[in-house]
NUMARFI-360420 format. One record per residue (C-alpha): chain; x, y, z negated. Coordinates in Angstrom, 1 decimal, always signed. Example, Ala and Ser with C-alpha at 12.3 -4.5 7.8 and 13.67 -1.06 7.14 Angstrom:
BEGIN
  cadena      px      py      pz
       A   +12.3    -4.5    -7.8
       A   +13.7    -1.1    -7.1
//
This chain:
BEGIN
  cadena      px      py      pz
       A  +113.9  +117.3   -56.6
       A  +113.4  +120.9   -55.4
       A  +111.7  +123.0   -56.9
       A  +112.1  +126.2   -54.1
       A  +109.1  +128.3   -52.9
       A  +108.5  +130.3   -50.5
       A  +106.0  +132.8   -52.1
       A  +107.4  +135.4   -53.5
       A  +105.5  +137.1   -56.8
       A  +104.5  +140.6   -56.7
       A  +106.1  +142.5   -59.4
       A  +103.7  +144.9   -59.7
       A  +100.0  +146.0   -58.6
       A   +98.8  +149.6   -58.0
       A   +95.6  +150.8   -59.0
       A   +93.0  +152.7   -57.3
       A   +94.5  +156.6   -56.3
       A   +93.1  +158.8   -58.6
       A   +93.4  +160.5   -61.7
       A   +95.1  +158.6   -63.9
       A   +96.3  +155.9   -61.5
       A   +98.5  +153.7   -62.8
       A  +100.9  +150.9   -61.7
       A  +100.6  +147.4   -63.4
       A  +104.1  +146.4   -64.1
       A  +104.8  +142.7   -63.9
       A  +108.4  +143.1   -63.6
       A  +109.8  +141.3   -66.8
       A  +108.2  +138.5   -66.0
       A  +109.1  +138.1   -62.4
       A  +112.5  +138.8   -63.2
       A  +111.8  +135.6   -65.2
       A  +110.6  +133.9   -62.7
       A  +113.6  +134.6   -60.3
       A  +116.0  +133.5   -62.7
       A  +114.1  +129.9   -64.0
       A  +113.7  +129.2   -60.3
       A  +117.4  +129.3   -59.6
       A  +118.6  +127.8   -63.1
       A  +116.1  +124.6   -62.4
       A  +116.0  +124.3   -58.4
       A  +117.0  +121.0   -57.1
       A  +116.8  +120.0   -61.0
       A  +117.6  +116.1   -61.8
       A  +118.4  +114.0   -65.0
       A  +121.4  +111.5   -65.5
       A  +122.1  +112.0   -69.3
       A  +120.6  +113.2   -72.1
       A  +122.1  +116.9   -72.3
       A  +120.4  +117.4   -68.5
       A  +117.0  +115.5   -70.1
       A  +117.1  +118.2   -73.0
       A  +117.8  +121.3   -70.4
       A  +114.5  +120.1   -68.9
       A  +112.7  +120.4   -72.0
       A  +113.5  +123.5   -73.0
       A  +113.0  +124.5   -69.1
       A  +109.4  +123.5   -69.6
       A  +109.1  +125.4   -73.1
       A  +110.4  +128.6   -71.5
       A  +108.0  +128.2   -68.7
       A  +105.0  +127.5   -70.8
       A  +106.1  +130.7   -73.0
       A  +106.0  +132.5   -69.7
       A  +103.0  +131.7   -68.7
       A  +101.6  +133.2   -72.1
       A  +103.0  +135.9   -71.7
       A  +102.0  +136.7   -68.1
       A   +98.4  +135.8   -69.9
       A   +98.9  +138.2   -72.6
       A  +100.2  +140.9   -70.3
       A   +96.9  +140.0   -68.1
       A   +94.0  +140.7   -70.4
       A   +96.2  +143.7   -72.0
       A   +95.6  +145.2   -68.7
       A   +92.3  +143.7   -68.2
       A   +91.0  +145.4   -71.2
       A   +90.1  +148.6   -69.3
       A   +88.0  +147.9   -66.3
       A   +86.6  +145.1   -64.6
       A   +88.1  +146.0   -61.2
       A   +91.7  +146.6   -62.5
       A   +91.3  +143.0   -64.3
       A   +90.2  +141.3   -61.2
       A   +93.6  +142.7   -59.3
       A   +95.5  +141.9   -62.9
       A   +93.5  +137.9   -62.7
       A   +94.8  +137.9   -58.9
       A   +98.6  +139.1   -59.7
       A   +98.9  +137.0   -62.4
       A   +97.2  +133.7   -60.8
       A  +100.0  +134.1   -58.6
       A  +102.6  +134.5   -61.0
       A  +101.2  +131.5   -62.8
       A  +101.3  +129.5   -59.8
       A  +104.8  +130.1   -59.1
       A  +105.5  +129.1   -62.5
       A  +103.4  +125.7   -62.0
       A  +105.8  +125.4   -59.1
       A  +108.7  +125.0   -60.8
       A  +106.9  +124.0   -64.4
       A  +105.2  +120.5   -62.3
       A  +108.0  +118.9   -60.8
       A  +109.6  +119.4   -64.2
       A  +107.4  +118.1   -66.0
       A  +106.8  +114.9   -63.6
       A  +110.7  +114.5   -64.0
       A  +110.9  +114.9   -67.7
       A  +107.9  +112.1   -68.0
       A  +109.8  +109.6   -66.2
       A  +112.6  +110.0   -68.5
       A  +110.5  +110.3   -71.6
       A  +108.4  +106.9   -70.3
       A  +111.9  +104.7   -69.6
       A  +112.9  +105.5   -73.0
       A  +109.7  +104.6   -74.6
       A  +109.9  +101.3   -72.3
       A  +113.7  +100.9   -74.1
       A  +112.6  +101.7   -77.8
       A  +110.0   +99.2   -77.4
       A  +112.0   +96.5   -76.1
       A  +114.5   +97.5   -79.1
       A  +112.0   +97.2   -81.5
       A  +110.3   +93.5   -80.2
       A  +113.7   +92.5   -80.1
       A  +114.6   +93.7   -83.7
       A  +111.4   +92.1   -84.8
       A  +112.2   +88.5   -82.8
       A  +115.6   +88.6   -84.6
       A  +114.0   +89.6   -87.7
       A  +111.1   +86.6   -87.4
       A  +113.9   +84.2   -86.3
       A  +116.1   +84.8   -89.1
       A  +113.1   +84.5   -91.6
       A  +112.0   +81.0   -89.4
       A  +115.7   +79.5   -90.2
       A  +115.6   +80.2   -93.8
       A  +112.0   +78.8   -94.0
       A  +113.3   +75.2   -91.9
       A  +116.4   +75.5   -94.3
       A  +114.4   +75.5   -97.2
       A  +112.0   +73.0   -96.0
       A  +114.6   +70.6   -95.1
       A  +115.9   +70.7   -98.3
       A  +112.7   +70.3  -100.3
       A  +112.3   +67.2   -98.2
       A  +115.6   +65.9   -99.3
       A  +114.9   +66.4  -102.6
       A  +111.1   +65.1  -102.3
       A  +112.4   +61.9  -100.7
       A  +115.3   +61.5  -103.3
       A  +112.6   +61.4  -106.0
       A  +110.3   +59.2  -104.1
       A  +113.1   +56.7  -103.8
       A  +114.0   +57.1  -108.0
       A  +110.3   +56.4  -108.4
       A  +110.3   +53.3  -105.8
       A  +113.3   +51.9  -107.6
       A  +111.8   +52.8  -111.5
       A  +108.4   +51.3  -109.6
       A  +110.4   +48.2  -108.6
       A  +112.1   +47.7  -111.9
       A  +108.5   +47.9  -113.6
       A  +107.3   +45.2  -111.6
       A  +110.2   +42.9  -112.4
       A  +109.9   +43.6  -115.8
       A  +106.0   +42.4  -115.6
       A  +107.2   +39.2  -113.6
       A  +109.8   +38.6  -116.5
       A  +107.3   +39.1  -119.0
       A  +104.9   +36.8  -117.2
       A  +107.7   +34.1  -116.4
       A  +108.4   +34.4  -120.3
       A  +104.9   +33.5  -121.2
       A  +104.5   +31.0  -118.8
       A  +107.4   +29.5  -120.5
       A  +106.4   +30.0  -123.9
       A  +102.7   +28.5  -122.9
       A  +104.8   +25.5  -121.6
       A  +106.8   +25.6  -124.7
       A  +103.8   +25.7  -127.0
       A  +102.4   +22.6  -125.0
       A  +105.3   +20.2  -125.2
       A  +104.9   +21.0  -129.0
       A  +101.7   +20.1  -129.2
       A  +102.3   +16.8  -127.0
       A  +105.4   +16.3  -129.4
       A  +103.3   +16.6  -132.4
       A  +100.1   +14.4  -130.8
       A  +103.1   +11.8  -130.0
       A  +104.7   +12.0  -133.6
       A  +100.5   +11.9  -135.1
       A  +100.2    +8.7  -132.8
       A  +103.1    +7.0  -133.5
       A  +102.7    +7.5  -137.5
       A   +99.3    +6.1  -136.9
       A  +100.6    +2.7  -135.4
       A  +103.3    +3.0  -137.8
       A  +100.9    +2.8  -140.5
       A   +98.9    +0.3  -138.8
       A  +102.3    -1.7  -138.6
       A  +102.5    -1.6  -142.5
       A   +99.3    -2.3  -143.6
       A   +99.1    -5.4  -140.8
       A  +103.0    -5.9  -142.7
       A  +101.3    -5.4  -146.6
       A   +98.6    -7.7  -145.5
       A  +100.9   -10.5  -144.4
       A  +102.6   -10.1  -147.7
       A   +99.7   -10.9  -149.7
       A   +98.9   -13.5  -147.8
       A  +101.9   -15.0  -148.6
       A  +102.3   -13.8  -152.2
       A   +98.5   -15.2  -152.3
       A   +99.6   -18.5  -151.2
       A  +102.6   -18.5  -152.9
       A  +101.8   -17.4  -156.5
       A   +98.0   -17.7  -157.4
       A   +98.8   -16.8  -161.1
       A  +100.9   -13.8  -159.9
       A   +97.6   -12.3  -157.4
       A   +96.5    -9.9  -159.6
       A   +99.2    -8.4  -160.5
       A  +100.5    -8.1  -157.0
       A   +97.0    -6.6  -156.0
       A   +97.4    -3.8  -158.5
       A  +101.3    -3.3  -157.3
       A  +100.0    -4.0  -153.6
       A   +96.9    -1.2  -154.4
       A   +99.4    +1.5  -156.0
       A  +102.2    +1.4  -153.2
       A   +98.9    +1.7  -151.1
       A   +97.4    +4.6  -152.9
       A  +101.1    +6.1  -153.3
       A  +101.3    +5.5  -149.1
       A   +97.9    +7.3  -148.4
       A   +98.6   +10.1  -150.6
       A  +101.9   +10.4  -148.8
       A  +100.3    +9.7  -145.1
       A   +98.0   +12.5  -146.2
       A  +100.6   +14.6  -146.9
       A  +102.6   +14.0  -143.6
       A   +98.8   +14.7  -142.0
       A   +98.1   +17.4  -143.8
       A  +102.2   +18.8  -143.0
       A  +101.6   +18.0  -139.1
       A   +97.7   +20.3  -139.0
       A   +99.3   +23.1  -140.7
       A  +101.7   +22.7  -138.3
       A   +99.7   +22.7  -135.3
       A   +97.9   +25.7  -136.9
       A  +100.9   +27.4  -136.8
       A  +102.0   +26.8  -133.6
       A   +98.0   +27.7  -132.8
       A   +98.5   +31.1  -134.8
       A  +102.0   +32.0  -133.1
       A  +100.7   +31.6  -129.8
       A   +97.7   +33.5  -130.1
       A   +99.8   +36.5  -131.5
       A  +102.6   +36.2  -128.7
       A   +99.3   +36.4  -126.3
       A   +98.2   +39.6  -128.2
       A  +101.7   +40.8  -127.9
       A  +102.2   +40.3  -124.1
       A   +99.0   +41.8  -123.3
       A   +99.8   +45.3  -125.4
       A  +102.8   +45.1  -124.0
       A  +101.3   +45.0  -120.4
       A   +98.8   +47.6  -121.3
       A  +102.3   +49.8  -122.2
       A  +103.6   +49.2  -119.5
       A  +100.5   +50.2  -117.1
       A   +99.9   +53.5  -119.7
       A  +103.4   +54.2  -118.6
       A  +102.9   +53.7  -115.1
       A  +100.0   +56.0  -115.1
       A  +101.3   +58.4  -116.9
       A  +104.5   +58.5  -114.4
       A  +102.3   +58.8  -111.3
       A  +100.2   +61.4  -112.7
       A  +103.5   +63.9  -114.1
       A  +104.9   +63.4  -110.7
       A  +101.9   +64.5  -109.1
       A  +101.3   +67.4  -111.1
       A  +105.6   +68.2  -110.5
       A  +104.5   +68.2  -107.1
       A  +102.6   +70.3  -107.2
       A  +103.7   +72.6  -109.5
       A  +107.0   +72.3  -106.8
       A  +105.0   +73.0  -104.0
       A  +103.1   +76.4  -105.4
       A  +107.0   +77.3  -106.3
       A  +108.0   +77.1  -102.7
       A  +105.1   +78.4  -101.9
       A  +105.4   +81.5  -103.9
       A  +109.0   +82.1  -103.1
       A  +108.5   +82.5   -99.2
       A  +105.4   +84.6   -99.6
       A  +107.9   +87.0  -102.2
       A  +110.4   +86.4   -99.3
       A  +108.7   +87.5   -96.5
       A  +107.2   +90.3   -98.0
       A  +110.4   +91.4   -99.3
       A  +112.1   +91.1   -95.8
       A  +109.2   +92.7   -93.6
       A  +109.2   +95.8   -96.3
       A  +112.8   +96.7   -95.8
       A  +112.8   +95.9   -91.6
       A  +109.9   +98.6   -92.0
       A  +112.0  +100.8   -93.8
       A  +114.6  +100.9   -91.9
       A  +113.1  +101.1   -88.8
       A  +111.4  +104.6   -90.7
       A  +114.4  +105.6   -91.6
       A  +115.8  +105.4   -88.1
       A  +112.9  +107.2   -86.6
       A  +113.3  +109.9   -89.1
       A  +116.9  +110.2   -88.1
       A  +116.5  +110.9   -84.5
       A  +113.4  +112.8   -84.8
       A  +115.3  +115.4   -87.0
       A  +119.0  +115.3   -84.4
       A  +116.4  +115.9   -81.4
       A  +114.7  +118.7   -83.2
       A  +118.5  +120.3   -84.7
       A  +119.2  +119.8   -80.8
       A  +116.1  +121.5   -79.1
       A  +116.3  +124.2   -81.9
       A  +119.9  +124.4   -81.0
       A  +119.6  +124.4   -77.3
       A  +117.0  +127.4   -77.3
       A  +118.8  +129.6   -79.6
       A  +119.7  +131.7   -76.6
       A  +116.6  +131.9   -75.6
       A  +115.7  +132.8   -78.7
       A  +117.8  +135.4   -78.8
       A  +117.2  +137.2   -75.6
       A  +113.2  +137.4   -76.5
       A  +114.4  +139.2   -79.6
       A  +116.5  +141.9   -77.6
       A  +113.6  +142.4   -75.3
       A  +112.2  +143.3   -77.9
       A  +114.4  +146.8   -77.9
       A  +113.2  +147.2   -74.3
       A  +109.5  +146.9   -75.2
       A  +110.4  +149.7   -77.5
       A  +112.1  +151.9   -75.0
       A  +109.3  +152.0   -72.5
       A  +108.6  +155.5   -72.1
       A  +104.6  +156.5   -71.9
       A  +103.2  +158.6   -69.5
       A  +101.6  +161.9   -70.7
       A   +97.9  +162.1   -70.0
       A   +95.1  +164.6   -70.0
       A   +91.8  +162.9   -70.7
       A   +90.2  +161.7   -73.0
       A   +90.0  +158.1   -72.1
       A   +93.7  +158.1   -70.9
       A   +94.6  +159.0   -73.9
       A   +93.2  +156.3   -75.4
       A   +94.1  +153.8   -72.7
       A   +97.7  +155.4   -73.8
       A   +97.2  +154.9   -77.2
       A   +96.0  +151.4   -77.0
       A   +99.2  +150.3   -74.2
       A  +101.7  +151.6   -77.4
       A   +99.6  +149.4   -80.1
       A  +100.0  +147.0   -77.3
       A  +103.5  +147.2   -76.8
       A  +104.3  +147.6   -80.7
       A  +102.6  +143.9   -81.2
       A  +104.4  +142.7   -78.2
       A  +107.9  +144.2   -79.8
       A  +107.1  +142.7   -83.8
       A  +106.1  +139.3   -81.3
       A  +109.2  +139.3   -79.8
       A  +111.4  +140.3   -83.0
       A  +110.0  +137.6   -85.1
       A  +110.2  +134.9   -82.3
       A  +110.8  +131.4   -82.9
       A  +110.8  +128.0   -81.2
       A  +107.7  +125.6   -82.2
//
């Protein structure tokens, strides 16, 4: 890009013949001029020391153009005519400077917008990376509470199973014991029936007997009876016995059934406390698993986003101090040659005037030129 012109700034501007003329003196600054024009003509940018050059280009002009700005309304002060030439000499110095300043500055903005368009598309990608990575760790994590949610389900399916064969034993066993309990009762009825005809047997057997003895031995009757009535009374009070033997029996048998009953039903009513109990501390482990998990990758991903933050501050800090080390750096010469201006400022010589007003005009150019000197002594880059 070139950054040639073909005006040529005046470096100085005369004043009305007179009295007291005198000769506005833009020389420093077109000497300026002249040498920024052929430092940055035909200027371009292929690395990062020629990017920085550019900068500092544009500093110098802008501090030029302040100058020429200062050096126009020192002049101005005076008179409204003189200012008017002064605002004319030093529009033209300024747009000479805008020549070379512009182009400059449209260069240095491409640069400055490519690498804004690269730091961005560093940092999305840092942050992709950084939300992939924290993506993994959350599938990894969720895969393995799965495992370990379906490996508990399956313990609970089996100790579920294994409760409901226990019932079926249980069940089976009082089936059997009902069963149990009725063949002794049918034994016993069968036993009570068959003592009955058995007894029926021996009193049809007694009765026979006394017939005979009856019909055999009249004289002998009575005696038999009394024999025949004491072997029956002995008989009853021993069938009553054997009756009395077989109820408490069946009462028994009545009594221990009712209690196994009782005891198979508490048992059941265990066994569903238990079951309840069991769903109801898996559920709350569940949940208190779940708010765990829960907990940990909220901690997690704060924790990770808080240091990528970090970092990336810490980074930013980093190169915005070795870019301002370097643009300090890089205008220390600059620097430097504004501060031995200063011993020029200092050797101007005045002229020697006779009026009044000249003589103050004089003694305002020295304050003038004593503020410019202390400027340009205690100069530094911003």
């Amino acid at each position: 890009m070139s950054t040639d012109s073909t005006a040529t700034p005046p470096t100085q501007v005369a004043t009305p013949s007179g009295p007291g003329a005198l000769v506005l003196d833009f020389g420093a600054v077109s000497a300026g001029i002249a040498e920024l024009r052929e430092k940055y003509k035909d200027r371009t940018i292929t690395n990062s020391k020629e990017y920085e050059v550019v900068r500092i280009g544009i500093r110098s002009l802008v501090d030029l153009r302040s100058q020429v700005e200062t050096r126009r309304k020192a002049l101005k002060a005076d008179a409204v005519a003189w200012g008017k030439k002064v605002d004319a000499a030093a529009g033209q110095l300024e747009a000479a400077i805008r020549e070379i300043e512009e182009p400059l500055k449209l260069l240095k903005q491409g640069i400055d917008e490519a690498k804004d368009a690269e730091r961005r598309a560093k940092e999305e990608a840092e942050r992709a990376a950084i939300e992939a990575e924290i993506k993994a760790k959350r599938d990894a994590e969720e895969a393995e509470l799965k495992a370990k949610r379906d490996a508990e389900e399956a313990r609970l399916k089996a100790e579920r199973e294994k409760l409901d064969a226990d019932r079926k034993e249980l069940e089976a066993a009082r089936a059997a014991e009902t069963e149990r309990k009725r063949l002794e009762q049918e034994r016993i009825a069968e036993e009570q029936r068959v003592e009955r005809e058995r007894l029926a047997a021996e009193a049809a057997r007694i009765k026979e007997e006394q017939d005979k003895l009856r019909a055999a031995n009249e004289a002998r009757e009575k005696a038999e009876r009394e024999k025949i009535a004491a072997e029956r009374a002995a008989e009853e009070a021993r069938a009553a016995t054997e009756r009395a033997k077989i109820e408490a029996e069946r009462r028994s048998a009545e009594e221990k059934q009712r209690a196994e009953e009782e005891r198979i039903a508490a048992e059941r009513a265990k066994l569903e406390a238990e079951r309840l109990a069991a769903d109801k501390a898996e559920a709350d482990r569940q949940a208190k698993l779940k708010a765990e998990v829960e907990a940990k990758e909220l901690a997690e991903r704060k924790a990770t986003e808080a240091k990528a933050k970090a970092e990336l501050e810490a980074k930013e800090r980093e190169e915005a101090r070795l870019e301002e080390q370097a643009r300090l750096e890089a205008a220390r010469p600059d620097v430097e040659k504004i501060r031995e201006f200063a011993a020029g400022v200092r050797s101007i010589a005045l002229p020697v005037v006779k009026t009044a007003a000249a003589k103050d005009a004089v003694i305002d150019i020295r304050s003038r030129l004593e503020a410019l000197a202390v400027f340009c002594e205690t100069y530094k880059v911003k």
